[in-house]
N, C-alpha and C positions, 0 to 999 in steps of 0.2 A: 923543502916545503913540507909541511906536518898539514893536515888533515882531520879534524877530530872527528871520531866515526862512534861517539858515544853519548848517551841523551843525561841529561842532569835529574839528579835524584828529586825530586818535590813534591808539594802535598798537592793534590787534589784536582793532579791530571790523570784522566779516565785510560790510561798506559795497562792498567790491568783487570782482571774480572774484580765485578764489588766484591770485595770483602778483602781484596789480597792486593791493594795499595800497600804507600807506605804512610807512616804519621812520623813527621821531623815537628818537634817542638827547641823553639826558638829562645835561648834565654841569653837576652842583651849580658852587657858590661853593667851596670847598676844592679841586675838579676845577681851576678857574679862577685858581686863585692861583699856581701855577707859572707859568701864560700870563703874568701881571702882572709878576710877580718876573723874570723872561728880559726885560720891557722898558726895568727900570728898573735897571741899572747900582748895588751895594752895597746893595739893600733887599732883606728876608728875610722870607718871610713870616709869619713871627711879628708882622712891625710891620703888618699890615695889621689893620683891625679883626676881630676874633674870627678871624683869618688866614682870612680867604674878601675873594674877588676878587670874578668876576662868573660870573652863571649864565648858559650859552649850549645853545644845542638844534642838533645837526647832520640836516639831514632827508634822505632818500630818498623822492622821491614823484615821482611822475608830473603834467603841469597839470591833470588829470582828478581827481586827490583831492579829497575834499573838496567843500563849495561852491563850483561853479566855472560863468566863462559859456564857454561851446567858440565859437569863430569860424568862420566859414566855410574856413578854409582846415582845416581838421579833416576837414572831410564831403569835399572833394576839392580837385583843384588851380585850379579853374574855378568862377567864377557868376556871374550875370547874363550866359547866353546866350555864356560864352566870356572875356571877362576876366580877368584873375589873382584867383585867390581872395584877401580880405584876411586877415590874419593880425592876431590880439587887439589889440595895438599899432596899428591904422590903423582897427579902427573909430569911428565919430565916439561922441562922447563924448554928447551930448545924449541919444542913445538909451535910457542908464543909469540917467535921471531922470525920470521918467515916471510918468502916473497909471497904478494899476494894474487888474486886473479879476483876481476869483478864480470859476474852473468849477469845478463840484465832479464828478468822475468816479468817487467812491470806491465807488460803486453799480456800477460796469463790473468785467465779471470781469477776472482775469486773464491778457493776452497778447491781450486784445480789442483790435484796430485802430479807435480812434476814427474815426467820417466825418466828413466836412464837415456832417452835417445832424444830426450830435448836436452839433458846436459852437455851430451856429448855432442850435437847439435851447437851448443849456447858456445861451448869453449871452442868448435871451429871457427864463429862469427869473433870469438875478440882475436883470433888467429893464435890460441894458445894451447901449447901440450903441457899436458901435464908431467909436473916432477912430485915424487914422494914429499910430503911433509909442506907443500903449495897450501895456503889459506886459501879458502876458497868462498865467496863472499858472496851473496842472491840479493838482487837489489828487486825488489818486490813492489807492488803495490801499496804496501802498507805502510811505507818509509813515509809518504806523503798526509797519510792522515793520522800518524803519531797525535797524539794531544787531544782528539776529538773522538766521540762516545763510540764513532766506529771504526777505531781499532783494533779492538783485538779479535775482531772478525772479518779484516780485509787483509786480501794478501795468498797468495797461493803458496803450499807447502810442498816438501819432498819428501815421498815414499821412502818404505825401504827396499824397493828396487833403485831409485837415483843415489841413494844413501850407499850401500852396500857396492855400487859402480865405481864410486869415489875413494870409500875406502878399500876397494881393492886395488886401485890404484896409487895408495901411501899415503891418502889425505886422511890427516889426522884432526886437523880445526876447519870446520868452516861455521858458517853463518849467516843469518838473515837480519833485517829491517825489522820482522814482522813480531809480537807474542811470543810465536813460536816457529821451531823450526816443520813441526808437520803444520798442515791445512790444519786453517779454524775449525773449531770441535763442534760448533754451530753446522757447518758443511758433514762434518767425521759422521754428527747427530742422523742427520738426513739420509746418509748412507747406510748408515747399520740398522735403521728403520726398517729400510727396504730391503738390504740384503742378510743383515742377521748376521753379519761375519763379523768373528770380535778381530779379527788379526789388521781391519784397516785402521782403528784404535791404535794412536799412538806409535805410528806404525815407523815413521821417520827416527825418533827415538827408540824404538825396540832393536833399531838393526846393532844397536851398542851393545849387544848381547851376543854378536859374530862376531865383530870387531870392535874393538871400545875404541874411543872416539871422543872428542868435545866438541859443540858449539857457541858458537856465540847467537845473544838472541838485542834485539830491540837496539841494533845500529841504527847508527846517525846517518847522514849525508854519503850515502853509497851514490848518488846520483853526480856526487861531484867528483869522482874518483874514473881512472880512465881503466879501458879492460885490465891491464897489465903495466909492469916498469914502477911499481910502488911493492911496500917494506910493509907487510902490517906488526903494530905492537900489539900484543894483547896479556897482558902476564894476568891473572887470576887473581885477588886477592889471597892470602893464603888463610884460612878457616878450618881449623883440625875437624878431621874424617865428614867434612860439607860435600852436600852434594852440587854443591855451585861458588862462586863468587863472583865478585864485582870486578870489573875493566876499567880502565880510561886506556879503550882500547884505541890506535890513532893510524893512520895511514903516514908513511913516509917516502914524499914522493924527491926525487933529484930537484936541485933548484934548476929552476926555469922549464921545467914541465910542465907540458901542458896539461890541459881538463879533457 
């Protein structure tokens, strides 16, 4: 059984801050048949069947649309203690293939900073230890309100104390439901207000600078997914020296598994 744990690219659902959607423009088969007829030398499109060509789609989007995994060189220009950050195209491939683990966080409020001792907390409730290179998947709050104006401020993130827990322990992919892998910046905003500290900024994403790392961000149906005993895919689109790409990333669970 397959799972699809990935949201579909389209225009003009509020999935990100104004300005940094994406714009898919749509040109039918009849759009298409001028293109054809300009290649072929005395054919008119009337001889084409029902005079339509081909349908094509022109996109505007950022590597950030959509289901996508972001690389280390996203979070900065450096990780692992000073090395060039890698960018989506150089991470290793095996990473992508991986048995999965699903946390359920949908019980955290929002803009809550996960610790280290709710994760380790979260994978003794699915009764699971961890092994190096485990996907590791946060089914959040924000899964639920995908599509509507308040998304990309619900949902609780993970520090770089929960971050840095993880990959000390070999996890190299994990991922959320949510915008983003840290707390809405709406939440981040209110806290550096009052406390003036720039290091809660970003913070879940900076820990790629101790250890680099990928996530995936704005999964699909983690809800439907059982703690463990599933296969996630997730391969990166590949995009020379990107700081992200795109997924149809899926769950693969044994036939006749349960939810």
């Amino acid at each position: 059984m397959i799972i699809d744990l990935s949201r579909a690219l389209e225009n003009d659902v509020p999935a990100d801050p104004p300005g940094l959607g994406p714009s898919i423009e749509y040109r039918d088969h009849k759009t298409g048949a001028p293109e054809m007829v300009s290649m072929f030398p005395g054919l008119t499109a009337d001889q084409l069947p029902n005079g339509e060509a081909w349908a094509v789609e022109l996109l505007r989007i950022t590597t950030h649309n959509g289901t996508h995994v972001d690389a280390p060189w996203h979070y900065a220009s450096t990780m692992n203690g000073g090395q060039r950050a890698w960018t989506i195209d150089e991470i290793p491939l095996d990473w992508f293939f991986r048995p999965g683990v699903k946390l359920d966080f949908r019980h955290a409020a929002d803009g809550h900073v996960v610790t280290a001792a709710e994760v380790e907390s979260a994978l003794a409730a699915a009764g699971h230890k961890l092994q190096p290179l485990d996907i590791v998947l946060m089914n959040t709050s924000a899964g639920a309100a995908y599509g509507t104006p308040g998304y990309v401020g619900k949902g609780c993130g993970f520090g770089r104390e929960a971050t840095l827990w993880l990959l000390d322990r070999g996890v190299r992919v994990t991922g959320t439901d949510a915008w983003s892998w840290d707390a809405p910046f709406s939440f981040t905003r209110q806290r550096f207000a009052r406390r003036h500290d720039p290091s809660i900024i970003w913070e879940g994403h900076k820990a790629g600078m101790v250890t680099g790392y990928c996530h995936i961000e704005k999964l699909a149906n983690l809800e439907s997914l059982p703690p463990t005993g599933f296969t996630v895919s997730c391969f990166p689109y590949k995009i020379k020296d990107a700081s992200a790409g795109f997924t149809r990333a899926v769950a693969i669970l044994p036939e006749g598994a349960g939810r």
